[in-house]
ROKERO-872292 format. One record per residue: residue in three letters; y, x, z of N, C-alpha, C in turn. Coordinates in steps of 0.001 Angstrom, whole numbers, plus 524288, in hexadecimal, padded with zeros to 5 digits. Atoms other than C-alpha are relative to their C-alpha. Example, Ala and Ser with C-alpha at 12.3 -4.5 7.8 and 13.67 -1.06 7.14 Angstrom:
ROKERO-872292
ALA7FB5A8037A800007EE6C8300C81E78804B08038480000 SER7FB5A7FCCC7FFC47FBDC8356681BE4804427FCFE802DA 
END
This chain:
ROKERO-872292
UNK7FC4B7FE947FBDC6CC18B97E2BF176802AF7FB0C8020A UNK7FE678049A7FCCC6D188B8DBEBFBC2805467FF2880152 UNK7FC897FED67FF546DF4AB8CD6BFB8B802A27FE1980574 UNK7FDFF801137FD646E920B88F2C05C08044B7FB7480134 UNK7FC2D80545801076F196B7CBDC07768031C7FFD680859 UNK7FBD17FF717FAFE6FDA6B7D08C12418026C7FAC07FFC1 UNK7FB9D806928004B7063DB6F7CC1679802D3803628010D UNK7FBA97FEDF7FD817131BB7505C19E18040F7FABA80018 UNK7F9E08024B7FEFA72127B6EAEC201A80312803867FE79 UNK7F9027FE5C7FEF172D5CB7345C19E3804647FFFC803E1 UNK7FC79800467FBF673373B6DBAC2437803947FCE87FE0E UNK7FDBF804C3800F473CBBB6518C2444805D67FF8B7FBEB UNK7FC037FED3807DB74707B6B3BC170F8022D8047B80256 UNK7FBEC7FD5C8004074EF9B7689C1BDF7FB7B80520800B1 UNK803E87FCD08012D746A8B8203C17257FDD9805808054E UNK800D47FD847F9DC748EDB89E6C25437FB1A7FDD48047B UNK804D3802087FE517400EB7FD5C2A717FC19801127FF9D UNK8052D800FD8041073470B8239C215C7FDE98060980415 UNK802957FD8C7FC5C72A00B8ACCC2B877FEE8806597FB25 UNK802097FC5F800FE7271FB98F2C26907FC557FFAE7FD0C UNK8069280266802B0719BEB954FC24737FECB7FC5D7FD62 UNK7FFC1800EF8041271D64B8B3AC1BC78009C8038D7FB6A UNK7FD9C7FDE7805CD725A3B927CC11B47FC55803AF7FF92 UNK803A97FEB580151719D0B9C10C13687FC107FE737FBBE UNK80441803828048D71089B91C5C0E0F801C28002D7FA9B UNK7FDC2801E3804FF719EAB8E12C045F7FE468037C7F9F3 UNK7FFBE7FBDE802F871AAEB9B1EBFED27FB60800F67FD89 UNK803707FDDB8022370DCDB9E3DBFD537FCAB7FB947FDA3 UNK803DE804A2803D670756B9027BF7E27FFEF801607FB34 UNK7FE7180008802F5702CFB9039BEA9C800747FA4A7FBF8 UNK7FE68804EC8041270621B80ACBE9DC801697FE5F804A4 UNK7FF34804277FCF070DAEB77BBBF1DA801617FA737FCB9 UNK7FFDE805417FF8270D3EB698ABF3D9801D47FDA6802B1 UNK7FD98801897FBBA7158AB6103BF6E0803D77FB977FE83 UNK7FD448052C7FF3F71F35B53B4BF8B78043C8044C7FAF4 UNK7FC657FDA7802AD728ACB5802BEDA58061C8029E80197 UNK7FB5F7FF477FEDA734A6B5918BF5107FECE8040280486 UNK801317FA767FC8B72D61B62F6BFEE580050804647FB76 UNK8018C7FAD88024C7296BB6BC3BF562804A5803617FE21 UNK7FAD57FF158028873735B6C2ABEF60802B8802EC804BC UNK7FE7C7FE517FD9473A95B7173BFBDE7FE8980765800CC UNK801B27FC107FFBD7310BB7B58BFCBE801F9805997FC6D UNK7FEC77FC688036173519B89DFBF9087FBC08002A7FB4E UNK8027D7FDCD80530730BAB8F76BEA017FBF5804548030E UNK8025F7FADB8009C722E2B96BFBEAD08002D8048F7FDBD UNK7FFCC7FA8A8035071E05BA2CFBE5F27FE3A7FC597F9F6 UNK8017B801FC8076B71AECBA1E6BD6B37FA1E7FE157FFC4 UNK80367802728008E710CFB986CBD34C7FBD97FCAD80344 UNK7FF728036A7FC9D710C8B905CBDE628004B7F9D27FD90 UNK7FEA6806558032670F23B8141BDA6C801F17FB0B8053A UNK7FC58802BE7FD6C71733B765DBE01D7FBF77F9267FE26 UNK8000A8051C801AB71093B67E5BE105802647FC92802C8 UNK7FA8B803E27FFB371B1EB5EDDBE2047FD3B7F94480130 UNK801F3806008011C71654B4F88BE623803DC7FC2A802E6 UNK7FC46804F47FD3771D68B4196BE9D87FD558010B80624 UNK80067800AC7F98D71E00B3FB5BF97D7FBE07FC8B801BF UNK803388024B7FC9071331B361DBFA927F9F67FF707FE9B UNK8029380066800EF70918B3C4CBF62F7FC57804DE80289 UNK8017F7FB857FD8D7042EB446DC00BB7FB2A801B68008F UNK806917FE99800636F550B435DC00B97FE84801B87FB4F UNK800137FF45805C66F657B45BABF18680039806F2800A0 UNK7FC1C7FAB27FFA76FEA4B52B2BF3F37FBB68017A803DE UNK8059C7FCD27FB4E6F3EAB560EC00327FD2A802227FC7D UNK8044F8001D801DE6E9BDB5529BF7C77FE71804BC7FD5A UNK7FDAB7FBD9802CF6F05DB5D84BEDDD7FE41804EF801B0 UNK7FFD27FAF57FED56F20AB6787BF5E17FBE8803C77FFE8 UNK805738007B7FE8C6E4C5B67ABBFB0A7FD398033F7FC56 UNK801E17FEE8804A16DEA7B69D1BEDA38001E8031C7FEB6 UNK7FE417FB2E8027F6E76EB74B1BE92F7FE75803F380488 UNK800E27FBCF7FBD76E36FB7BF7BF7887FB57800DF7FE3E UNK805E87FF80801BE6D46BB78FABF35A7FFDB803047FC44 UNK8012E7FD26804EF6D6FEB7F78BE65D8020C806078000A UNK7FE387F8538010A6DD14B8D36BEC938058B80038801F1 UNK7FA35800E1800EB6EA4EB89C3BEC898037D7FF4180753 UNK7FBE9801557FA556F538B8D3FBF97D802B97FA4D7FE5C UNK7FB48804A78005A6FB26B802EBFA41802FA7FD52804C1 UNK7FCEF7FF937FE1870606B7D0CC01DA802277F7FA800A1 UNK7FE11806367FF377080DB6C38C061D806CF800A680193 UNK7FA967FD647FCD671733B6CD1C07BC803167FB0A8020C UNK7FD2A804297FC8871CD0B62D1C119B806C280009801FC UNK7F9B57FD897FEEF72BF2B60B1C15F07FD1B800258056A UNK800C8800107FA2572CF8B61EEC26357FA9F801F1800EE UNK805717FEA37FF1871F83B62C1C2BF17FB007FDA87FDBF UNK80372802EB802DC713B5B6183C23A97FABE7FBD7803CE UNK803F6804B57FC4670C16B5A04C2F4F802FB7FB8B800D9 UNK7FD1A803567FED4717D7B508FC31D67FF377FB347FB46 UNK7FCF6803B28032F7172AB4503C28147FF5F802907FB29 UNK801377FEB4805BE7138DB4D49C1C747F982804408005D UNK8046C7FBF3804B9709DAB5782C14127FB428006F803A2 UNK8057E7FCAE7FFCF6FF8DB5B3DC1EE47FBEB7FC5280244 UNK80446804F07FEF06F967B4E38C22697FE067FE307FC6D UNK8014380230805F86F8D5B4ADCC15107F9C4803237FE1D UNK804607FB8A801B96F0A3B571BC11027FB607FF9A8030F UNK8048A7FFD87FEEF6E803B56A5C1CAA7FD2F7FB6E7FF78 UNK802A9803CF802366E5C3B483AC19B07FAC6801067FAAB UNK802007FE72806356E26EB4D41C0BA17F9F2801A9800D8 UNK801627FE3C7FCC46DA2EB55E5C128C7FAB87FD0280105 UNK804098024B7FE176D1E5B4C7DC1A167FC447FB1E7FC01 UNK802C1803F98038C6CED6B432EC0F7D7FF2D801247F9FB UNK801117FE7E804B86CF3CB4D19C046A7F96B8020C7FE14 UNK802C07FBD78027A6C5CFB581DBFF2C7FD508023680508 UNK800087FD8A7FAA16BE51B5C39C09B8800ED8072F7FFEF UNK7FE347FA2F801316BFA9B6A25C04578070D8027F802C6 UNK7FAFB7FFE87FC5D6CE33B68CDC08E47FE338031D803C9 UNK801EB7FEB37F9D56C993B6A5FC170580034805DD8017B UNK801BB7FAF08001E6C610B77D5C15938050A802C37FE6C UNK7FBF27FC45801746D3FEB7D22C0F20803D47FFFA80597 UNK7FAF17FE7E7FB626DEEEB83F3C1671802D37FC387FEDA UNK7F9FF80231800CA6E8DEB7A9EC19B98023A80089804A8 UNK7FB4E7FCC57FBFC6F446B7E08C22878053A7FC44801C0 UNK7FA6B8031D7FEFF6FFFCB7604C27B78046A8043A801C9 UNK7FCC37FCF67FFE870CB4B7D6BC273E8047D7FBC08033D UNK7FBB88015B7FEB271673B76CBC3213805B77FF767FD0A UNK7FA6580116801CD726B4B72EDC2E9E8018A7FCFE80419 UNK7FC2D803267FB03730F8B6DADC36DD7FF947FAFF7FD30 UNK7FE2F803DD8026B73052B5F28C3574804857FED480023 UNK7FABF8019D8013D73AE5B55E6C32FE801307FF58805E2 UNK7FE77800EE7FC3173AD2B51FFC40F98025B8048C801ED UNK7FF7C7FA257FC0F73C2EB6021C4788806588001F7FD18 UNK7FC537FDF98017E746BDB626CC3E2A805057FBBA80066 UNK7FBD1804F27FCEA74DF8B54A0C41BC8017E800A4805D8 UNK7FFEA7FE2B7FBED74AFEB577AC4EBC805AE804BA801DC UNK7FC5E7FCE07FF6175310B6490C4ED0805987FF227FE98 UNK7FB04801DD8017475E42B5F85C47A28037F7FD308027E UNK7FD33803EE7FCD676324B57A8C53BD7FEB6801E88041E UNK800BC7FD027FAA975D47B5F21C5FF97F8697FED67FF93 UNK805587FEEF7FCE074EF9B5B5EC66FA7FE437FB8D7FD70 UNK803BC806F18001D74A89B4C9FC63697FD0E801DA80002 UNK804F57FF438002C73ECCB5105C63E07FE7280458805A6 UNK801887FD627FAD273EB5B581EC707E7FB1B7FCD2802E6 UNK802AF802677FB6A735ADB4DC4C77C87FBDC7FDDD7FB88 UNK803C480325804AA72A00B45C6C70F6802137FD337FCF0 UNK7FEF9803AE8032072B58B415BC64ED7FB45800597FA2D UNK804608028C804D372473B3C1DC56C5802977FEFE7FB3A UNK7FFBE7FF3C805A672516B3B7AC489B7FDA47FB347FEE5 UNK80177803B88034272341B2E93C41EC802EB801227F974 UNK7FF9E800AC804FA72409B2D04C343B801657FB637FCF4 UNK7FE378054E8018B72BE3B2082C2EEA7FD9D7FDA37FCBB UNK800DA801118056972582B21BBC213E7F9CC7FBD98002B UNK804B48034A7FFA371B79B148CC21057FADA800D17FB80 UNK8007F800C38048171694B1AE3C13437F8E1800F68025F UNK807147FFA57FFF37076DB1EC2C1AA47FF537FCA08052E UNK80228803307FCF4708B3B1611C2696804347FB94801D7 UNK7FD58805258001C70D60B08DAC29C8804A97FF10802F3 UNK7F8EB7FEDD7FBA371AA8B058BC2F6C7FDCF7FDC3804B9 UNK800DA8022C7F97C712EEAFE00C3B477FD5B804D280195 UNK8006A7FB077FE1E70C75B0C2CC3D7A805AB80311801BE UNK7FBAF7FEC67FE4071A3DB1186C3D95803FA7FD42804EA UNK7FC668019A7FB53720FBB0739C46DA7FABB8012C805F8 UNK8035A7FD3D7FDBB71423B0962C4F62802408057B801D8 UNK800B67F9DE7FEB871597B185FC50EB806317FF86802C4 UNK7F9D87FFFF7FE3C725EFB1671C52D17FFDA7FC1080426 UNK7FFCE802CF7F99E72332B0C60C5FA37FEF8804D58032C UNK800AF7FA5A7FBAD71AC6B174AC6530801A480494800F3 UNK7FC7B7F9CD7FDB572402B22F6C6367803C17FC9580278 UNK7FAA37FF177FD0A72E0BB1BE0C68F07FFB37FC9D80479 UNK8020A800C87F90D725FCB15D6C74A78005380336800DF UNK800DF7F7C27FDFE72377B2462C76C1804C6801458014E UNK7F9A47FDDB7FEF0730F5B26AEC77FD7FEEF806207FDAB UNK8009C7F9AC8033972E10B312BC6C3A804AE801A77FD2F UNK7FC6B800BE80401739D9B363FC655F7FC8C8006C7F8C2 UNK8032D800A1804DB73546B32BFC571D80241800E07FAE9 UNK7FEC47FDB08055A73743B3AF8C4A757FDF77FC917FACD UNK802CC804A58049673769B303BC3E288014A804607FB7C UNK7FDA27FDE5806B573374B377EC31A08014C7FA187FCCB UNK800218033780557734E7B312BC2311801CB7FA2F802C2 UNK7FD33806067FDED73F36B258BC29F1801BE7FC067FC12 UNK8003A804978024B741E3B1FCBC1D74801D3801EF7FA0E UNK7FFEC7FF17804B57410EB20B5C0E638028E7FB2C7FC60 UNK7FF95803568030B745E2B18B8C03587FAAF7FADD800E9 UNK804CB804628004973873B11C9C034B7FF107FD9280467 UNK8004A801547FCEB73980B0EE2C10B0806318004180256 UNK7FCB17FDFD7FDC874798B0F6AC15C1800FA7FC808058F UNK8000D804B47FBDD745EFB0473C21007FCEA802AA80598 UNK8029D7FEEA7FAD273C77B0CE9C29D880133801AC80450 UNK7FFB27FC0B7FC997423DB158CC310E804517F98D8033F UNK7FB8D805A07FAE874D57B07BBC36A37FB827FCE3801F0 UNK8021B803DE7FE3A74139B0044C37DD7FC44804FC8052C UNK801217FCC47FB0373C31B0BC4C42938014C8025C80277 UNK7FAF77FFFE7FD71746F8B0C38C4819800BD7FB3A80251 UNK7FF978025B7FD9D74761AFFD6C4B847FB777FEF780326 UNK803E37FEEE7FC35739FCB008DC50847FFA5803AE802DE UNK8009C7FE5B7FCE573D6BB0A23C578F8037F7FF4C804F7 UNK7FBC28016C7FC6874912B02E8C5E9A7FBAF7FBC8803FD UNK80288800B67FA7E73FD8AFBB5C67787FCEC803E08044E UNK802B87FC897FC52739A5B0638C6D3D805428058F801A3 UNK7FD297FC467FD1B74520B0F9BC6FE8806E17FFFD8008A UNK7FB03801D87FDDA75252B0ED0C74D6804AE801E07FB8D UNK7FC888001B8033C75E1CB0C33C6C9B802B1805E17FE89 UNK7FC9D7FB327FFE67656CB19F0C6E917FBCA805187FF38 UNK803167FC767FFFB758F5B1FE5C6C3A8035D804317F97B UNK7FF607FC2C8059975DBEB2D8FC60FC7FCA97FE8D7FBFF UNK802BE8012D8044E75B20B2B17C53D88021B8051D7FD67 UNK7FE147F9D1801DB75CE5B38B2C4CC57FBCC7FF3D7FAB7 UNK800267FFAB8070275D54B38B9C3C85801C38044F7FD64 UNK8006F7FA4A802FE75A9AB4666C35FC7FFE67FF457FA7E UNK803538009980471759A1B4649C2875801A2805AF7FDA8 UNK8041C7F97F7FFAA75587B54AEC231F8010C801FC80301 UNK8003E7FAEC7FC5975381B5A9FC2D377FE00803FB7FFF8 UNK802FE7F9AE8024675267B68D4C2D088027A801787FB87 UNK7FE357FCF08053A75B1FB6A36C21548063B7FED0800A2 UNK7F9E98006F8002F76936B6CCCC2079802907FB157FE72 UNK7FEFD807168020B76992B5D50C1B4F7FF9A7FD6080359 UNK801D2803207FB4376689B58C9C285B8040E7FC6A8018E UNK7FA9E803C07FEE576E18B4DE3C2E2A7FE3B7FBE080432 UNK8009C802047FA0176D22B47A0C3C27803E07FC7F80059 UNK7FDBF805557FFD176F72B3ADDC3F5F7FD5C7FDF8804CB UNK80413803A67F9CE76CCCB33FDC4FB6803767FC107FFF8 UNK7FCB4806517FD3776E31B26A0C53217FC7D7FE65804E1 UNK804A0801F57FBFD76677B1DC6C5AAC7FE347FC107FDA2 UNK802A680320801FB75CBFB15D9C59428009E7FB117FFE0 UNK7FDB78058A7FE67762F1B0985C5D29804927FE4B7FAD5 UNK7FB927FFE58027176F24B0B55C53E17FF4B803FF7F9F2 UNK8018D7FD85804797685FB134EC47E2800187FFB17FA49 UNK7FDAF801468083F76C58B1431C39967FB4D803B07FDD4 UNK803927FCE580320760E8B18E9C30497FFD6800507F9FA UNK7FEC180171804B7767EBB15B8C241D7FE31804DC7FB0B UNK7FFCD7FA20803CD76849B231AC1EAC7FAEE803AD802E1 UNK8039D7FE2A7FF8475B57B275DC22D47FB9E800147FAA6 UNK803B07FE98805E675102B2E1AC18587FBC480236801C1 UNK805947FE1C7FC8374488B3537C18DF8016580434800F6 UNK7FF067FA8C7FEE474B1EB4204C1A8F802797FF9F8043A UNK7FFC3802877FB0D74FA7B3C06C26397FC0C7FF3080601 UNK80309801B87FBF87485DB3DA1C34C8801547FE738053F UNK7FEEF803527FB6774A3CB35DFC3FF87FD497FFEE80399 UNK801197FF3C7FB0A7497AB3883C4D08802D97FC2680493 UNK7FD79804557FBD1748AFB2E2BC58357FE19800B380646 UNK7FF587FD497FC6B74A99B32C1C66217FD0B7FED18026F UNK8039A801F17FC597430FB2E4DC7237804C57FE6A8047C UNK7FB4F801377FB807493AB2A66C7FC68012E8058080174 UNK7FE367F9EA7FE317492CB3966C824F80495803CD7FE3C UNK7FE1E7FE14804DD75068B3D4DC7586807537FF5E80235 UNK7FB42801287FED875F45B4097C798E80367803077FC5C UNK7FD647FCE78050E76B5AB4388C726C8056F801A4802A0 UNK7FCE27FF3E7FE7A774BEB4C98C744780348801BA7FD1F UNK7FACD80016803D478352B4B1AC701080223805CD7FEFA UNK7FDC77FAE1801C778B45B571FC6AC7804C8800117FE8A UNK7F8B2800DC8054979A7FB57ADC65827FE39801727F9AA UNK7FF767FE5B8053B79B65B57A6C58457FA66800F97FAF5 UNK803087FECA801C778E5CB57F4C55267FBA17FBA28019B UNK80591803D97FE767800FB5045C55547FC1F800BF8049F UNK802877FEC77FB2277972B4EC6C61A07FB708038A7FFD6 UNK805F57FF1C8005676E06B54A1C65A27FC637FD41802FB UNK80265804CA7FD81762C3B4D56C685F7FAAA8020A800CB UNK806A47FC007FEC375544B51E9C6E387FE957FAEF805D3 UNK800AD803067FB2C74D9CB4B17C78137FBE28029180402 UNK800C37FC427FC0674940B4DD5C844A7FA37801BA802D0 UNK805897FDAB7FFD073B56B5610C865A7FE147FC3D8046F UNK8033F8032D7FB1C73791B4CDEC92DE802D17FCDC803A0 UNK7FC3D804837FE7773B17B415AC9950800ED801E280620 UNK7FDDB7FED37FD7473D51B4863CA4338047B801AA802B1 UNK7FB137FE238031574952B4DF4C9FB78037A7FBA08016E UNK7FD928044F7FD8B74DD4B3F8BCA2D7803947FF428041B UNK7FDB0802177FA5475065B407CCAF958034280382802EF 
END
């Protein structure tokens, strides 16, 4: 018998987030896999449900895993935070996938959507993301920091507003100021700088500056950063944090 293997997004922590058709999956796997601090999230199965628990950087390992236990019968359940296509679980697996077992090929596998971190940064302040924008990834740990300053010229020739995951860890805490300052030649001083960190969970905490005048002292990886475009406007409020969204077409300009 051929079992089944699902990626899901939790979403980005506040369990309202988490899609229907996740906590579906959840329920009915009889193993998930997963970054240890996801799984810990995940609700308790039914009885005799198994839990594999692994370190964060071992994602083709944990694919593989999964893989195996689907070949042998087994519902299994990949469990990702935010969206499992964003930056985690379901590139990994189909990597696994292409250079595994060719037997793989042939099992059900399924991607289960989640709100990423962006969407849910996004909302926490109004629109930034109303007009084109992009997802870079700070973390140099699978590609080189001259790939990263590369990709951050051309979103912000584009005049893209640009969503930075994973901005900066203990092991790295220098990246996210050093693309930042690469990104001060290409876009104008007063350009919004907007600092979420959990977003989507009653822990949330909003922070805009600009890019010209920007403090990133207290930035972490639970931390996502959003950097505006020339379109991207902000509007003031009494007593409260602006809102900031930018504007669907440069038409709107004039």
């Amino acid at each position: 018998m051929t079992g089944r293997l699902i990626v899901v997004g939790l979403g980005p922590g506040d369990a309202n987030l988490t899609t229907p058709a996740v906590s579906k999956a959840l329920a009915e796997a009889t193993d998930l896999i997963g970054y240890i601090t996801y799984l810990d999230r995940a609700p308790a199965g039914p009885p005799g449900q198994r839990r594999h628990a692994t370190d964060n950087r071992v994602e083709l390992d944990r694919a593989r895993h999964a893989l195996s236990l689907a070949a042998e019968g087994k519902d299994v359940v990949v469990v990702s935070g935010g969206d499992p296509g964003v930056f985690a679980m379901a590139a990994a697996v189909f990597e696994a996938v292409e250079t595994g077992d060719v037997a793989w090929r042939a099992l059900d596998i399924r991607i289960e959507p989640g709100v990423t971190a962006m969407l849910a940064a996004a909302a926490e302040v109004g629109a930034p993301l109303g007009g084109d924008f992009c997802a870079i990834s700070l973390s140099d740990n699978l590609k080189s920091w001259a790939t990263i300053e590369r990709r951050l010229k051309a979103a912000a020739e584009g005049d893209f507003v640009i969503a930075l995951y994973n901005p900066a860890s203990r092991a790295r805490p220098d990246q996210l100021g050093k693309a930042l300052e690469h990104l001060r030649s290409f876009k104008a001083a007063d350009t919004p700088v907007i600092f979420v960190r959990a977003a989507g969970t009653s822990d949330a905490k909003i922070r805009i500056q600009e890019l010209g005048t920007v403090d990133v002292t207290s930035v972490d990886m639970r931390t996502l950063v959003l950097i505006g475009s020339s379109l991207t406007r902000k509007i003031e409020r009494p007593g409260a944090s602006p809102w900031i969204y930018t504007l669907r077409s440069e038409r709107e300009l004039s």
